[in-house]
Phi, psi and omega in degrees: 000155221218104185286007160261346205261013199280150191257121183240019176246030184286152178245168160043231161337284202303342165304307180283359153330281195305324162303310191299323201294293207284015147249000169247343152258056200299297163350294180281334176269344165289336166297314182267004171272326172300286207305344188273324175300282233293335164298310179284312203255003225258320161298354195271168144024268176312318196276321165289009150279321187244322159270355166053054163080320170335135173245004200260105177331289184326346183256289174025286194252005154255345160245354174275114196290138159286160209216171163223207203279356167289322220279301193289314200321320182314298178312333186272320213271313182232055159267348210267305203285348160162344190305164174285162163263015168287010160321291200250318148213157191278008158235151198274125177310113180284322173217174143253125169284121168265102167318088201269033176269000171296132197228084157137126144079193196275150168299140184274154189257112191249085180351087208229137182258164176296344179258344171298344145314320182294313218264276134005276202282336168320324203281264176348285197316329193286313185320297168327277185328317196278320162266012167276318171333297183259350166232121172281138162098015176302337193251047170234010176180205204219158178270140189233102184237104215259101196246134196217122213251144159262150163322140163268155180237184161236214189242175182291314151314322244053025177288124171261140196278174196170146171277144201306315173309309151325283146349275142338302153287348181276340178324173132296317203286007204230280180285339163283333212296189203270180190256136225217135202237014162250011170217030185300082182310135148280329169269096161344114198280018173282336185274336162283288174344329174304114189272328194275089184342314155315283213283318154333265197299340183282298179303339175263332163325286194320335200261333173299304183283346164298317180260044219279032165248005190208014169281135169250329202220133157271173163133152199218136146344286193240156177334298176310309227267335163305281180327310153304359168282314165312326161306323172285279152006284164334315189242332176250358167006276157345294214258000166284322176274359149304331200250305175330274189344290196252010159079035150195130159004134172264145184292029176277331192265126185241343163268124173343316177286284169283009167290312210282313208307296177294316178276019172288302191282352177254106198251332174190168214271144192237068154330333170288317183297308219281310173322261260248280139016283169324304223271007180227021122256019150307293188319157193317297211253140167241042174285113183114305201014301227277338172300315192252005156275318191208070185325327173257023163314115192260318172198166158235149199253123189200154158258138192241357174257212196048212161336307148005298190299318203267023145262016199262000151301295172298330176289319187306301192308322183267031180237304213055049133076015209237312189272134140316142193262124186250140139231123202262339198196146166254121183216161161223167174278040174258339181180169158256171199240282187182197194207168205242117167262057192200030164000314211248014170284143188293147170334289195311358189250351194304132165234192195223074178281124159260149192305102185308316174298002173273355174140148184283129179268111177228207200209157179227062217319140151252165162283187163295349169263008163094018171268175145292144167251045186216139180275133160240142146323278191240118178311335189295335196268020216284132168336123165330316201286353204265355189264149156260142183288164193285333192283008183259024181267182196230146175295151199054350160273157180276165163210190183227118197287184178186110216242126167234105170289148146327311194269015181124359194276122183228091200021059165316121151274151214250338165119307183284151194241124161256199198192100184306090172259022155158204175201114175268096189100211190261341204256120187298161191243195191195122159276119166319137178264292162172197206254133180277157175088330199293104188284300179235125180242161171213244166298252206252339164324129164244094172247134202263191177307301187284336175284302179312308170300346165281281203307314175285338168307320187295247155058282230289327162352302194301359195246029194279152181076008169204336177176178214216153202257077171340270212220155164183144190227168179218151149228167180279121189277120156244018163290351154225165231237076056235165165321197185186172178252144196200089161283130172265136151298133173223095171264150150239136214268148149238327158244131194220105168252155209291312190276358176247356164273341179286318189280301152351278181302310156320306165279341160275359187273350179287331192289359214269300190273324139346294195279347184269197227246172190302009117343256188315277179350330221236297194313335192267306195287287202261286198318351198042010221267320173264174175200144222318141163337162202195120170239132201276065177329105213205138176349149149305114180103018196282318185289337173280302185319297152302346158301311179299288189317334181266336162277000156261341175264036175091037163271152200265116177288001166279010217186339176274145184223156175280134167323116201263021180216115157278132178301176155279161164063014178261155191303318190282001163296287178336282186310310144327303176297321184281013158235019160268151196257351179187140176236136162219134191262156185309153164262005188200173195268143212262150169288106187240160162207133149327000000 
């Protein structure tokens, strides 16, 4: 079989045909996704570094090293500055996806061809076909699926940089398709087109609650990105039923595109809707909300693991626990991965069958804390021989995936640690574990252990000569909408006055948010997505205390180190809190530029 010839535009039925071929021949088609990179790519740069030309898998994998994004970034930076793109792959880079998984420096920059849209919307097509299996009458009514494009910048060539998602709506396979009546948008696509994120998020509330009588499906990408429309919600209620009532637009919205969209839909004024609205986000309490907005609602579609998972409270409470919680699909921008044929499964239960046809798959077997389960010198260094192909992992073990692309990606790590929980077909399915290393997430932020540890090394500076920096742990405050970041403190004072510790404290949570990385800096300043730092001030002895405590429930003090991460709702969250002595937050947005 002949691995260009593969078809990635199946719908409905034939999609989940292609689903059943391509897991049940996981093998042979991982097999010709390979022989088909090595075949297309055998001449660039990079692969004639390590194969001389060979196209012959076993030297693949015997000589080609796994790498991570230092490896690659020389080779991207310089296709981003004019170079060909026969650096890297034998077809020409159209755009660069900019990544928001970066943890330290600037976002990785990732390489993409033109048919990796084709590859994507295969990923898409499944989804529908896959919640049609267990729920009837989706192609009865329309989706408020709440979707949002960023700016873009470009390369010094003109490549335009770009979010995968971004990307993706701007396409044809996005604006063009066809019209599909199990996915029928309540948001008007002038309004996903809209980079100004306000005006955006206002016109798509505003076009969900004009059809909050024909919505079947809730949902955002990721959880967080949800909640946050509810937040929003929230504060703008009022004057969305004010534009209902009298059937024209508030001048706050000035881009064109959702001027032209939105009075289509408000054409004339519907007083009975803005009646009905009013009186159920009047109420007091706004538990169930999403229920009674929008009452034919079947689920909402979010991602709900990794980090994800700690909103999964707050969607209950505003479900009151009545909508299924859906994750429907796994992807980065570096590639998509696979997808959930269990729709209705509880978060905690969610797997991943990946899709063989998306870019060759190999593992990096771990133990259960996410180390190798192999001795190396430097982790950073993994062996040829130690990765595994997908159809050889094992059930209940961990890896660390590792991805070979088209567009140039050559047994990449990709970072995440999964757990083999079954198989569909030949083809394994995974549970997300989480991001190694990665300490604190709120949205798109990725902050790891070592980056935290800097930015507070830098910090602490600010206390030299008036006091000295103990102990300190951090967890992500997510009980209101948007999150934070929330550092404990163990200060020791040698002078201590209230108002110049207020100001102290103050200027290190700015210098904290300065140092984390160009991420976190965009979700704070323009996204509003995170929201200022929070530094916790807490009694002298507080960390022996937590130390006593993690070592009666059986930590070894020949071993213990402190935690540089707290769960939420954990004892040891608790025990911090019942000792802090002052909380101060940044005062101002960390310094950022596109």
């Amino acid at each position: 079989m002949d691995v260009l010839k593969f078809d990635y535009n199946h719908k409905g039925d034939n999609a989940l045909k292609e689903l059943e071929r391509i897991t049940s021949k996981a093998a042979e088609v991982q097999d010709n996704i390979l022989s088909g990179i090595l075949e297309r790519n055998k001449d660039t740069q990079y692969l004639r570094k390590y194969m001389k030309g060979s196209k012959d898998v076993m030297e693949f994998k015997r000589s080609v090293p796994v790498i991570t994004y230092k490896d690659v970034c020389p080779y991207i930076q310089r296709i981003a500055n004019g170079e060909d793109s026969s650096l890297i792959t034998g077809h020409p880079i159209t755009e660069i996806l900019c990544s928001s998984g970066t943890s330290g420096g600037e976002p990785k920059l990732m390489p993409t061809i033109s048919e990796d849209l084709d590859r994507r919307t295969f990923v898409y097509n499944l989804i529908n076909p896959i919640a049609n299996k267990y729920l009837e009458g989706l192609d009865k009514g329309k989706t408020m699926y709440l979707n949002f494009v960023k700016a873009e910048t470009s390369t010094p060539c003109g490549l335009p940089i770009r979010t995968v998602l971004t990307s993706y709506y701007k396409s044809k396979h996005f604006q063009c398709r066809p019209y599909d009546p199990f996915n029928d948008l309540t948001s008007p696509i002038q309004t996903i087109l809209c980079e100004d994120s306000n005006q955006s998020m206002y016109c798509q509330l505003l076009a969900a609650l004009i059809h909050r009588h024909k919505v079947m499906r809730l949902g955002a990408v990721f959880a967080s990105a949800f909640l946050r429309a509810i937040s929003y919600l929230e504060r703008k209620w009022s004057q969305l039923c004010q534009d209902i009532r009298t059937g024209h637009l508030s001048p706050m919205i000035t881009d064109p595109g959702c001027q032209t969209a939105m009075t289509s839909l408000l054409a004339s004024p519907n007083p009975d809707l803005a009646d009905e609205v009013e009186e159920i986000c009047g109420r007091p309490s706004w538990k169930g909300i999403l229920c009674q907005l929008w009452p034919q609602a079947k689920f909402i579609e979010a991602v709900v693991t990794g980090s994800m998972a700690q909103y999964i409270p707050s969607l209950e409470f505003f479900s009151q626990g009545k909508i299924p919680l859906v994750c429907p699909m796994y992807a980065s921008s570096e590639t998509y991965f696979g997808v959930n044929v269990k729709p209705l499964s509880k978060p905690s239960d969610v797997v991943f069958t990946l899709l063989p046809n998306m870019c060759y798959f190999e593992f990096i077997p771990l133990g259960k804390n996410g180390t190798l389960s192999f001795d190396v010198e430097d982790e950073e260094v993994v062996p040829c021989d130690k990765v595994v192909d997908l159809v050889d992992v094992k059930l209940g073990r961990y890896y660390e995936l590792v991805v070979t692309t088209f567009a140039g990606l050559y047994r990449y790590r990709i970072g995440d640690v999964l757990q083999v929980a079954g198989f569909y077909n030949k083809a394994p399915q995974f549970r997300f574990i989480c991001r190694r290393n990665v300490v604190l997430s709120i949205d798109l932020d990725k902050t790891n252990e070592e980056d935290l540890h800097r930015s507070i090394t830098l910090a602490k500076k600010k206390l030299e000569n008036k006091a000295f920096l103990a102990e300190y742990t951090s967890y992500a405050d997510t009980s209101s909408v948007p999150g934070h970041y929330v550092l404990f403190w163990e200060i020791q004072w040698l002078e201590h006055d209230e108002e110049e510790e207020k100001l102290l404290m103050e200027e290190c949570c700015i210098a904290v948010e300065e140092e984390l990385d160009y991420i976190y800096r965009q979700c704070r300043k323009r996204d509003r997505s995170v929201g200022p730092l929070e530094i916790r001030v807490v009694k002298p002895g507080t960390f022996e205390k937590l130390m006593d405590m993690i070592i009666s429930q059986g930590g070894s003090l020949n071993q213990y180190k402190t935690p540089r991460c707290v769960k939420s709702n954990s004892a040891m969250l608790k025990l911090l809190d019942g000792h802090v002595t002052g909380s101060f937050f940044s005062p101002r947005d960390p310094t950022w530029s596109p």
